[in-house]
C-alpha positions in Angstrom: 15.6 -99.7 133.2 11.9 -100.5 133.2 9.8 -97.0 134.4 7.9 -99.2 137.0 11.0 -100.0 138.7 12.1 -96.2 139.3 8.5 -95.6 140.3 9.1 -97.5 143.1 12.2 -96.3 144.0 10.1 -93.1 145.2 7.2 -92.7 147.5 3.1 -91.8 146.0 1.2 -94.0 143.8 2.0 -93.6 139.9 0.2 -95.0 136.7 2.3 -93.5 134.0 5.4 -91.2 133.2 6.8 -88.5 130.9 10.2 -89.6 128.8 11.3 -86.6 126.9 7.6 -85.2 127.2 6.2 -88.6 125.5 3.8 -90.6 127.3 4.5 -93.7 128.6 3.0 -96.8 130.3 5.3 -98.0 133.5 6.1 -100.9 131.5 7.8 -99.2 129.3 11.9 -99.9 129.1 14.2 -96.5 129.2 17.5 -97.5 127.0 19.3 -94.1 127.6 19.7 -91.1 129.3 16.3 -89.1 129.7 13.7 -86.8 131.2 11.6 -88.8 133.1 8.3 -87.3 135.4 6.6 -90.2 136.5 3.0 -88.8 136.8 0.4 -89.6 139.3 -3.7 -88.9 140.1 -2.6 -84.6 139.8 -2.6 -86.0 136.1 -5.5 -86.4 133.8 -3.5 -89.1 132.1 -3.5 -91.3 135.0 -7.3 -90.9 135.5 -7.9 -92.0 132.0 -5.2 -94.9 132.1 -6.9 -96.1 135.2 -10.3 -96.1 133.9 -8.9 -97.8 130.5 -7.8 -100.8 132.7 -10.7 -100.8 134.8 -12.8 -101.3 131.8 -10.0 -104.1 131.0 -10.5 -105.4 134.6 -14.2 -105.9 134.3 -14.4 -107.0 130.7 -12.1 -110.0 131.7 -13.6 -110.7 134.7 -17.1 -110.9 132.6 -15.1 -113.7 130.2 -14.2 -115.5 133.2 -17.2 -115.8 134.7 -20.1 -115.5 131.8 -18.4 -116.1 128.7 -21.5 -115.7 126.5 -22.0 -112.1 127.3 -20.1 -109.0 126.2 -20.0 -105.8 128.2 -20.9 -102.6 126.4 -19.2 -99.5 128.1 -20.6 -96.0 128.0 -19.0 -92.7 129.5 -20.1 -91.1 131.7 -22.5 -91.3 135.3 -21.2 -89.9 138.5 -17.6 -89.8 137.5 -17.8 -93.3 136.5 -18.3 -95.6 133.6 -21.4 -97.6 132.9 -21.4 -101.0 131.9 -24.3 -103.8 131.0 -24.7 -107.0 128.9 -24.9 -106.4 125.3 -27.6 -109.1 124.8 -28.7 -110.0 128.0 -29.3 -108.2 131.4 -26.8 -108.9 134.3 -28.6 -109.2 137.6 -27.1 -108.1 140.8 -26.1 -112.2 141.2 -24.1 -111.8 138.5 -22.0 -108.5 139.1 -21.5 -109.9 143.1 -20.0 -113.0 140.5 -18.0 -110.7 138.5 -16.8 -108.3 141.5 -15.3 -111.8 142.6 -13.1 -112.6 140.0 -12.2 -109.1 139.3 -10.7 -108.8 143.0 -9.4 -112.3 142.5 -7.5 -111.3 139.1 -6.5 -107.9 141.3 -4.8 -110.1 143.9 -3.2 -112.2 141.6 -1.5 -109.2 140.4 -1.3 -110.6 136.6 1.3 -108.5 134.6 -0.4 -106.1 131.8 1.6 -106.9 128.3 1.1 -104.8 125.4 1.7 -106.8 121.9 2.3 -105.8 118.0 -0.6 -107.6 115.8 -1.0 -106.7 112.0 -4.5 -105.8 111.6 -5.6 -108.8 110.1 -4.0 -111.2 112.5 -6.1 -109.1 115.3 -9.9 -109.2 112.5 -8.7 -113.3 113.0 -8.8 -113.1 116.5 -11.5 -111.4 116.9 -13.7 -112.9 114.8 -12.6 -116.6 116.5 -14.3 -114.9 119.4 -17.6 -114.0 117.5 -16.2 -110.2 118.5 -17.9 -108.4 115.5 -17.8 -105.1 117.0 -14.0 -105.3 117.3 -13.0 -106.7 113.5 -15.7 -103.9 112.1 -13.8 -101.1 114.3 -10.5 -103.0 112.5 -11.5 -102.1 109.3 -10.7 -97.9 109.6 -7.5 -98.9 111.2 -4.5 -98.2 108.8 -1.8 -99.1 111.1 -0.7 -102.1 113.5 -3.0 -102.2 116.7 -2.2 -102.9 120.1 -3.6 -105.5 122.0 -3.1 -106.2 125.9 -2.7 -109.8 127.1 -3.3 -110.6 131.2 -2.3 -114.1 131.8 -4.6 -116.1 129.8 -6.9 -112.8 128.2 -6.3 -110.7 125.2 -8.2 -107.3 124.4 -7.5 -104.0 122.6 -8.1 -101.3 124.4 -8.1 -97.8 123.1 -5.5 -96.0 125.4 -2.7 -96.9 127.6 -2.8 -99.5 130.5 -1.3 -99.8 134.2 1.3 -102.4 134.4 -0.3 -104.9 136.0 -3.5 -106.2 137.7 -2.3 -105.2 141.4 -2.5 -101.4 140.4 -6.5 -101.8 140.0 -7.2 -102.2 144.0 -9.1 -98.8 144.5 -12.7 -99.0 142.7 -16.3 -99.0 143.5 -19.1 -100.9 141.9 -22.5 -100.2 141.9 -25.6 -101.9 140.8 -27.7 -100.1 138.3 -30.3 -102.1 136.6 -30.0 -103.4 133.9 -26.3 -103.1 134.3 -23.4 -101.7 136.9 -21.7 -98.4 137.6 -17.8 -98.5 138.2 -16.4 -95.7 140.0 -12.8 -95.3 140.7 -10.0 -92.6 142.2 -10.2 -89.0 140.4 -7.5 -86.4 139.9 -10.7 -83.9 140.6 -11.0 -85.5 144.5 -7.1 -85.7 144.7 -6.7 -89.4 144.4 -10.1 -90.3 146.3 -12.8 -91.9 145.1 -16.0 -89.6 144.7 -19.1 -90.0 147.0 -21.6 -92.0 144.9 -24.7 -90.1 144.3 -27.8 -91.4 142.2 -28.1 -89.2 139.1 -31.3 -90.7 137.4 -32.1 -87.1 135.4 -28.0 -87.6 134.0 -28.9 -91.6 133.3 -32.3 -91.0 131.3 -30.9 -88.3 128.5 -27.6 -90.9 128.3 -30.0 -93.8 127.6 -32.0 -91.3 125.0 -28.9 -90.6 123.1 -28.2 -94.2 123.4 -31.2 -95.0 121.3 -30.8 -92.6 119.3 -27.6 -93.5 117.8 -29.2 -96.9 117.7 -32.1 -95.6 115.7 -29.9 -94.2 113.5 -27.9 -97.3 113.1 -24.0 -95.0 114.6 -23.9 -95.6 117.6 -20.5 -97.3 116.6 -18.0 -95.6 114.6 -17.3 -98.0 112.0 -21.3 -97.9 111.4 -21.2 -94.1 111.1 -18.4 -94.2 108.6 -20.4 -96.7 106.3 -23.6 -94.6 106.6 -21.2 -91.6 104.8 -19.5 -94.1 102.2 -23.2 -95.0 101.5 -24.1 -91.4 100.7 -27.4 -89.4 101.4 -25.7 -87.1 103.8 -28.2 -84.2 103.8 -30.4 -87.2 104.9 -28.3 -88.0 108.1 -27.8 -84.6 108.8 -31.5 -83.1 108.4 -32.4 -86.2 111.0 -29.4 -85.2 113.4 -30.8 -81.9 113.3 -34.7 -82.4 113.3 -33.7 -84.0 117.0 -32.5 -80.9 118.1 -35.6 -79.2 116.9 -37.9 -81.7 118.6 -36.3 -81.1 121.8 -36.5 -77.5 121.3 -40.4 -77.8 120.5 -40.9 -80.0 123.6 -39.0 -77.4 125.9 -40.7 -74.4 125.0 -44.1 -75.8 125.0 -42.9 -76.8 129.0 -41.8 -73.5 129.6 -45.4 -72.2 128.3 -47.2 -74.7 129.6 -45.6 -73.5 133.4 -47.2 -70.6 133.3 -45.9 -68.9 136.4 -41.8 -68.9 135.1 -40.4 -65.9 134.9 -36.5 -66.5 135.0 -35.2 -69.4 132.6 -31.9 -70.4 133.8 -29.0 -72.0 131.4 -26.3 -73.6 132.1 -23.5 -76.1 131.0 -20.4 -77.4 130.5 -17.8 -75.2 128.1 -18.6 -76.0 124.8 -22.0 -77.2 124.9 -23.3 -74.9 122.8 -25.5 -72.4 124.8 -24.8 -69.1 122.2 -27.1 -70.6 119.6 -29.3 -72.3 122.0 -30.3 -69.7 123.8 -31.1 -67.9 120.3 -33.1 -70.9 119.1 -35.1 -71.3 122.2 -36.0 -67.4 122.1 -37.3 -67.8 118.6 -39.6 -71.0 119.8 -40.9 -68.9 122.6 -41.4 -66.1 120.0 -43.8 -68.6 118.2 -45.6 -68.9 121.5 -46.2 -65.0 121.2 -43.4 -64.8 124.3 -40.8 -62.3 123.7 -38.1 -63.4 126.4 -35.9 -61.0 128.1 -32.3 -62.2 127.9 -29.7 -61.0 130.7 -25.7 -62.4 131.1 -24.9 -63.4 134.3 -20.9 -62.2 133.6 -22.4 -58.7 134.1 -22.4 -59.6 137.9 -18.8 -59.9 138.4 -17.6 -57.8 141.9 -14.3 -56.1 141.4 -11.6 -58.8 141.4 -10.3 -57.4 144.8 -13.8 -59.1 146.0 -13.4 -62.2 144.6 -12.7 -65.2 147.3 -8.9 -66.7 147.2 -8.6 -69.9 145.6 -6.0 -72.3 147.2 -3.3 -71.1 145.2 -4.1 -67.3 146.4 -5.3 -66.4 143.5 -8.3 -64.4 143.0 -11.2 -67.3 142.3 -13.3 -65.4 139.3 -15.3 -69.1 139.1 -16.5 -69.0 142.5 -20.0 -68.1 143.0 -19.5 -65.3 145.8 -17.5 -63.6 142.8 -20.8 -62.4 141.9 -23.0 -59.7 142.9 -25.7 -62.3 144.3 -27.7 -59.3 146.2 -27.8 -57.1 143.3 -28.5 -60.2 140.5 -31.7 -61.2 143.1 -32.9 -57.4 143.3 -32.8 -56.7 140.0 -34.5 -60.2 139.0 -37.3 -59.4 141.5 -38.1 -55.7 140.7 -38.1 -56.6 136.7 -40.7 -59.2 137.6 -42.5 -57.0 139.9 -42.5 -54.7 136.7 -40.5 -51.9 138.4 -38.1 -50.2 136.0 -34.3 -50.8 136.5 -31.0 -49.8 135.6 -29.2 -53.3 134.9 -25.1 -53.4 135.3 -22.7 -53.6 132.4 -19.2 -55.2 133.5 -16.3 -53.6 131.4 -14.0 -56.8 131.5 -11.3 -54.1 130.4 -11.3 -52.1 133.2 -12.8 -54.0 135.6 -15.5 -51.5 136.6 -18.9 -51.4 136.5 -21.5 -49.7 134.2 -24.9 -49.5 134.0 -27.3 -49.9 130.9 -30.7 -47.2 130.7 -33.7 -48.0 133.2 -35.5 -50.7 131.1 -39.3 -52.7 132.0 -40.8 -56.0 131.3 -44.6 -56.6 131.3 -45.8 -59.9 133.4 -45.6 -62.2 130.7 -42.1 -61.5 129.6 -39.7 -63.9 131.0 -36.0 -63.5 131.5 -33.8 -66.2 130.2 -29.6 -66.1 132.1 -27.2 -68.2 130.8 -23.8 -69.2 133.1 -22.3 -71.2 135.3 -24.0 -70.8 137.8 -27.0 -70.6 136.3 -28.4 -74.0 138.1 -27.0 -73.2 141.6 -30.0 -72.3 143.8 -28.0 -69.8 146.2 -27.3 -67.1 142.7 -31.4 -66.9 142.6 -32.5 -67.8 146.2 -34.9 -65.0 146.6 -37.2 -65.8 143.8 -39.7 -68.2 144.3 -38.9 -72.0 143.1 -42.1 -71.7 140.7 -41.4 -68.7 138.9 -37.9 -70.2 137.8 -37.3 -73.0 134.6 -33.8 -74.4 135.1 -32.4 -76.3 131.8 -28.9 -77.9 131.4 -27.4 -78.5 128.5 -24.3 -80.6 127.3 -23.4 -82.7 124.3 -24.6 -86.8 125.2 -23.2 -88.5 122.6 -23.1 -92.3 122.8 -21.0 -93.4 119.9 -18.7 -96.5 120.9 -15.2 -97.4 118.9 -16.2 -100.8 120.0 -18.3 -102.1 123.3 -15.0 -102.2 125.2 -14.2 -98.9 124.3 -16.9 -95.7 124.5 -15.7 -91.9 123.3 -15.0 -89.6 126.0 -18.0 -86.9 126.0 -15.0 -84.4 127.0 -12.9 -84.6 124.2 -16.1 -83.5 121.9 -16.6 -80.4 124.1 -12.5 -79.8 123.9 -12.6 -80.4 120.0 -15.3 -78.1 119.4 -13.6 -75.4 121.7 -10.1 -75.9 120.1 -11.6 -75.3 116.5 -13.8 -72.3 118.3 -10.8 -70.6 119.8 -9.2 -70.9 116.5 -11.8 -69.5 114.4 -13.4 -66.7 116.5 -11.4 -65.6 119.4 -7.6 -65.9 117.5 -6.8 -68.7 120.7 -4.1 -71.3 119.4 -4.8 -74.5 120.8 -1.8 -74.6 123.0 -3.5 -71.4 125.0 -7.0 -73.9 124.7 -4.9 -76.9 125.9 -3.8 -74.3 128.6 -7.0 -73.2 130.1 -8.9 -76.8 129.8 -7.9 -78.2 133.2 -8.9 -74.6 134.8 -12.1 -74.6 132.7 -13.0 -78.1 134.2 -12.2 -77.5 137.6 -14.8 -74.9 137.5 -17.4 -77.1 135.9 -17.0 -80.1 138.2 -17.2 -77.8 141.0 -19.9 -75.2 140.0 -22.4 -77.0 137.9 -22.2 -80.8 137.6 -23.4 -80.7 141.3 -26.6 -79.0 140.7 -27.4 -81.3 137.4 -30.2 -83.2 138.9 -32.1 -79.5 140.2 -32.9 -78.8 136.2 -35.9 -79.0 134.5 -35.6 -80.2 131.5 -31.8 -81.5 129.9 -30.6 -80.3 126.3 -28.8 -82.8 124.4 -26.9 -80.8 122.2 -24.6 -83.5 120.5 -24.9 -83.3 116.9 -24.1 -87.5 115.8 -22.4 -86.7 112.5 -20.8 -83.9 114.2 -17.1 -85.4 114.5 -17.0 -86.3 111.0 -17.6 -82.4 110.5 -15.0 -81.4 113.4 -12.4 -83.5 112.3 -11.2 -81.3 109.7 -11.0 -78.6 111.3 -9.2 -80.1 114.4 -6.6 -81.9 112.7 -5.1 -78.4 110.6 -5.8 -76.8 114.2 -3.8 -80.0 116.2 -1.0 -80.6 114.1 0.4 -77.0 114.9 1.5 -78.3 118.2 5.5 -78.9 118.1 6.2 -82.2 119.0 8.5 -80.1 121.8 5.1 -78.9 123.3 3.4 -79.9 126.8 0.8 -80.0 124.8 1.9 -82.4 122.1 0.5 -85.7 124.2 -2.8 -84.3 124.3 -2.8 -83.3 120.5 -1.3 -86.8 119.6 -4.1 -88.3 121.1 -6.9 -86.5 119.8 -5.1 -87.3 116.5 -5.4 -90.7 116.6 -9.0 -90.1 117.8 -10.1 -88.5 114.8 -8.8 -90.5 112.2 -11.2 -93.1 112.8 -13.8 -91.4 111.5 -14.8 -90.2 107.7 -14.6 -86.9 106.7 -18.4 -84.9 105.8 -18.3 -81.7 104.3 -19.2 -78.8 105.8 -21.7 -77.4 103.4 -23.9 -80.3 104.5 -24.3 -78.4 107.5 -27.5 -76.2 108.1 -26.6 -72.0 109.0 -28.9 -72.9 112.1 -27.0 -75.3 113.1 -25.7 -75.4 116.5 -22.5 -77.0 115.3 -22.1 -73.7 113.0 -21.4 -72.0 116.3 -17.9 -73.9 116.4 -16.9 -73.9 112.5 -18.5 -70.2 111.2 -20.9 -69.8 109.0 -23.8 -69.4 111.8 -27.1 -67.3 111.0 -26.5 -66.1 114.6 -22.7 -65.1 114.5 -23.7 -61.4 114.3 
């Protein structure tokens, strides 16, 4: 029995299922007895298999209707995916064109086939179309590839697909010069689309890395792989890393330049990298003759018993009010007054609060947090806005498999926590795997909102960085049992990496902000 067919024997919306804990598409026939959990937007699968076939959706609607031009695909703006003309602009004319046939291929509710090609039967196809991108891509694939016909259209798409067009009914699209935004339901708004908000600070540092991986000539995968068969690796590296240095240089000479700041607040994603940040910028501003204070935020906590309930009745240690917000603010203004204080210590062990000898900062000294809620005006709202320097950073990278198909900035956060965990806090990856959907709970709801109040945005991707991680991740993923929850997750980060070459690590600088995730880090003690 075909899973699309149970799935509608029960009431909800569903985009995939679980047979015997293996993911599958709804198209997919079950021949005998099983475990079947049909999944739907409570599932981070389903999110990801509905923007796959949205980017399907629009890519086919774009042959339909303009032929000529090929739609590049980046991740990520407002929850969405970004989209413009490889070669040519689209004008608002155009999308209201494209929008068209997309919701006319949505009503015609065109079944979504998956097919077997041998990968040179899919470099001829490709190349009858003049699709360079997609027969380079071809090249570092070993096995057959799957390619997705919808009545008269073929594409590969990297991930699963919804069974038909019909399923794609729910989406957004937004005019962003010189190219769209599609927005779509999301397990993190419980099925609903989110509220569109104009994030031109977030759209900026993705259109930096953009050019950046242009520059370098790897901004596709298949061009980053020939770079490394073609040698001079210390070359890539050193310019990978001289951009992290440059932005570095440009922040602190901001910071001084603002003469009044006195609290630098940090924030980001998990993963992003803000250990060895926060030590580089400190050693920029100590070039500047500023000797920076540095203060943790996680020495804040109220007893749990404080903490506000989250919807499960569990205490919420994310939420902001599980923070002493009076006592951070009082403390942050006498230091900066120069009055002498006593700052807590939180004993995670016991749960109880210490507190550290009276210490005092002259008026040039300022303080530099790092946390979640770093960015969030309410943990710092009795200092004045223009003593404060908020920064966020996060890793932008903009590398493509092909247009059609951009790399997920999450999974290069989750990949450089798995093989973190690993290394330093003895954290398999199944207890990684574990805590991920908590973990990004906490950062859609406590700091992607406050984004656009920062002052200045850290890219801390490294480009040649998942050439580096890969290594690492695959001894660290292939521990999962194929019996595992996890094991879906694992399997597809798998088949992720082995796209790319492997670099040596000893390439890498002991500076390094990557070093923070494999060892080997000047800063690690």
């Amino acid at each position: 029995m075909v899973l699309e067919d149970i799935a509608k024997e029960y009431e909800g919306e569903f985009y995939a299922a679980l047979v015997n804990n293996r993911l599958r598409e709804l198209s997919y026939r079950v021949s005998k007895d099983a475990k079947v959990e049909l999944l739907d937007y409570s599932f981070y699968d389903s999110t990801r298999i509905y923007a796959t076939s949205m980017r399907f959706l629009v890519a086919m609607a774009t042959y339909r209707t303009y032929p000529e031009i090929e739609i590049k695909f980046s991740n990520s703006i407002a929850m969405g995916i970004y989209g413009r003309g490889v070669d040519s602009n689209i004008n608002r004319e155009m999308l209201n064109n494209i929008v068209k046939e997309m919701n006319k291929i949505i009503k015609a509710d065109y079944k979504i086939s998956r097919s077997q090609f041998s990968i040179q039967e899919a470099k001829d196809y490709y190349r009858s179309l003049g699709y360079v991108d997609k027969v380079n891509a071809l090249e570092y694939r070993k096995e057959k590839v799957n390619i997705y016909s919808c009545d008269d259209y073929k594409n590969y798409m990297y991930g699963y697909m919804v069974p038909s067009t019909g399923y794609l009914k729910d989406y957004e699209i937004h005019y962003l010069n010189p190219g769209f935004l599609i927005q779509y339901p999301r397990r993190e708004e419980k099925g609903e689309i989110p509220e569109f908000a104009d994030s031109p600070k977030f759209f900026d540092i993705l259109s930096k890395s953009e050019d950046w991986a242009v520059k370098l000539n790897v901004d596709m995968i298949y061009k980053m792989n020939k770079r490394i068969e073609k040698g001079n690796l210390q070359e890539f590296i050193n310019a990978c890393e001289n951009n992290h240095n440059k932005q570095l240089q440009e922040l602190s000479e901001k910071i001084v330049n603002h003469k009044d700041v006195r609290l630098i607040a940090i924030a980001g994603p998990s993963s992003s990298g803000k250990t060895t940040f926060s030590r580089r910028l400190e050693e920029e501003l100590i070039k500047h003759k500023i000797n920076p204070l540095m203060i943790s935020i996680d020495n804040y906590y109220l007893p749990v018993e404080q903490a506000p309930i989250d919807e499960n009745g569990e205490p919420d240690l994310e939420h902001i009010l599980s923070l002493d917000i009076d006592l951070f603010n009082q403390n942050m203004i006498d230091l900066i007054a120069g009055k002498e204080v006593a700052l807590p210590i939180f004993d995670f062990v016991s749960r109880e609060r210490l507190f550290s000898k009276p210490i005092k900062i002259d008026k040039t000294t300022p303080i530099i947090i790092e946390g979640i809620h770093a960015l969030n005006n309410k943990l710092s709202e009795n200092i004045p806005k223009n003593k404060k320097f908020k920064i966020y950073i996060s890793p932008f990278t903009q590398i493509n498999i092909d247009y059609n198909n951009p790399i997920n900035l999450t999974d290069l956060r989750l990949l450089r926590r798995i093989v973190r965990d690993l290394q330093f806090r003895n954290t398999s990856p199944e207890k990684t795997l574990d805590m991920w959907p908590s973990v990004r709970r906490g950062e859609y709801n406590w700091i992607y909102p406050h984004i656009e109040n920062s002052d200045y945005i850290f890219n801390s991707e490294l480009t040649y960085e998942f050439a580096i991680l890969k290594q690492y991740a695959e001894d660290a993923l292939n521990t999962i049992d194929r019996e595992s929850k996890h094991f879906i997750q694992a399997n597809r980060l798998l088949k992720f990496l082995k796209y790319f070459n492997n670099i040596d690590s000893k390439y890498v600088p002991k500076h390094s902000l990557l070093r923070e995730f494999i060892g080997g880090s000047l800063y690690e003690h």
